[in-house]
VMD Tcl script that draws the C-alpha trace (Angstrom):
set ca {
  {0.00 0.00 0.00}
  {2.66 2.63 0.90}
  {4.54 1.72 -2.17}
  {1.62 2.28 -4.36}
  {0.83 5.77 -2.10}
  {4.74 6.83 -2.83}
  {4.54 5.73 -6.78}
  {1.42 7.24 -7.61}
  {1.67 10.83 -6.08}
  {3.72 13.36 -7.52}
  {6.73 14.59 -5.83}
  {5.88 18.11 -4.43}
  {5.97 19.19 -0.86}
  {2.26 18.80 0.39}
  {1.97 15.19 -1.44}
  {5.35 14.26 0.55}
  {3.35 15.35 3.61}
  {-0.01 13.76 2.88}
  {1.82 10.23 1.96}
  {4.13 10.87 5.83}
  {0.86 11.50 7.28}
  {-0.72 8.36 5.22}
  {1.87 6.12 6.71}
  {1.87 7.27 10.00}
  {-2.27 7.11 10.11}
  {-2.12 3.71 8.59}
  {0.45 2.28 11.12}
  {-1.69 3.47 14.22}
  {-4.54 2.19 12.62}
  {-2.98 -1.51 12.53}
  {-2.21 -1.06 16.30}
  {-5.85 -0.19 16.94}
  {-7.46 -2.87 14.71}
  {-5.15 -5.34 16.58}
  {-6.46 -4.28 20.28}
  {-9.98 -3.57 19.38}
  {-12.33 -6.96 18.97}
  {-14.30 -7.13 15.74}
  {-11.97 -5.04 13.88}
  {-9.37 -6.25 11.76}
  {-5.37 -4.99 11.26}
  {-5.99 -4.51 7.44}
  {-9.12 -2.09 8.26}
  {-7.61 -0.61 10.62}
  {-4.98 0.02 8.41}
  {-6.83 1.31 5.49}
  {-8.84 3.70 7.42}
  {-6.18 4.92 9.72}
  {-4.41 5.46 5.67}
  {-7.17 7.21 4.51}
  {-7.49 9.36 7.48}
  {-3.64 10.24 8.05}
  {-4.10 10.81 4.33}
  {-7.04 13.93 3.96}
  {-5.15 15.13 7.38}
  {-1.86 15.57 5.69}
  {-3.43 16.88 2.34}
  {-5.66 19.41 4.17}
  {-3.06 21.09 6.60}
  {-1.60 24.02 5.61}
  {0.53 24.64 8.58}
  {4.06 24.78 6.25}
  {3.00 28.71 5.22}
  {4.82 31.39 6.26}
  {3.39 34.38 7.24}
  {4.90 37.86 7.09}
  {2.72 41.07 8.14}
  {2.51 44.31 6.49}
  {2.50 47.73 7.73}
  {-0.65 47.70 9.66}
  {0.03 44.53 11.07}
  {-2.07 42.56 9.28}
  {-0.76 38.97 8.28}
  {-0.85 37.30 5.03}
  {1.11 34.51 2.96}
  {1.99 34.17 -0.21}
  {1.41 31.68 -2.28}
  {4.18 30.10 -5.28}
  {2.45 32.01 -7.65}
  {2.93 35.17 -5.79}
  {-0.67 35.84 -4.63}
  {-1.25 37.02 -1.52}
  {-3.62 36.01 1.05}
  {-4.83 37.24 4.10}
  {-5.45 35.21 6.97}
}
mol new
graphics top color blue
foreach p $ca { graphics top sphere $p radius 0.5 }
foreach p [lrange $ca 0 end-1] q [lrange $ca 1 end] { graphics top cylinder $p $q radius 0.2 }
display resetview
């Protein structure tokens, strides 16, 4: 599965961190679909994937922010948009 994650995905910084966050989420979901009855290590695995997955793909905590004169704060983005917060 993590091969598949790592061939499939291009190579940019928030896919790198949605494919960490994959692996991580799919590890901890093997540990809980070992300890909890009814559930097996595979499904845990595949939803603790899935989960780790949107997590990593939907943080945006690797901005920078810079302020301007007022004080306001706002990043910009690689196409050199700004955005305020």
């Amino acid at each position: 599965m993590a091969a598949a994650l790592a061939f499939a995905a291009p190579a940019n910084a928030s896919t790198k961190k949605a494919v960490h966050n994959g692996l991580i989420g799919a590890a901890g979901g093997a540990v809980v679909g070992a300890v909890v009855p009814g559930m097996s290590v595979g499904t845990g695995a595949l939803i603790g994937g899935a989960g780790g997955a949107a997590i990593g793909a939907l943080d945006h905590s690797d901005r920078r922010y810079h302020r301007d004169k007022r004080g306001h704060r706002y990043w910009v983005d690689k196409h050199g948009r700004h955005y305020k917060r």
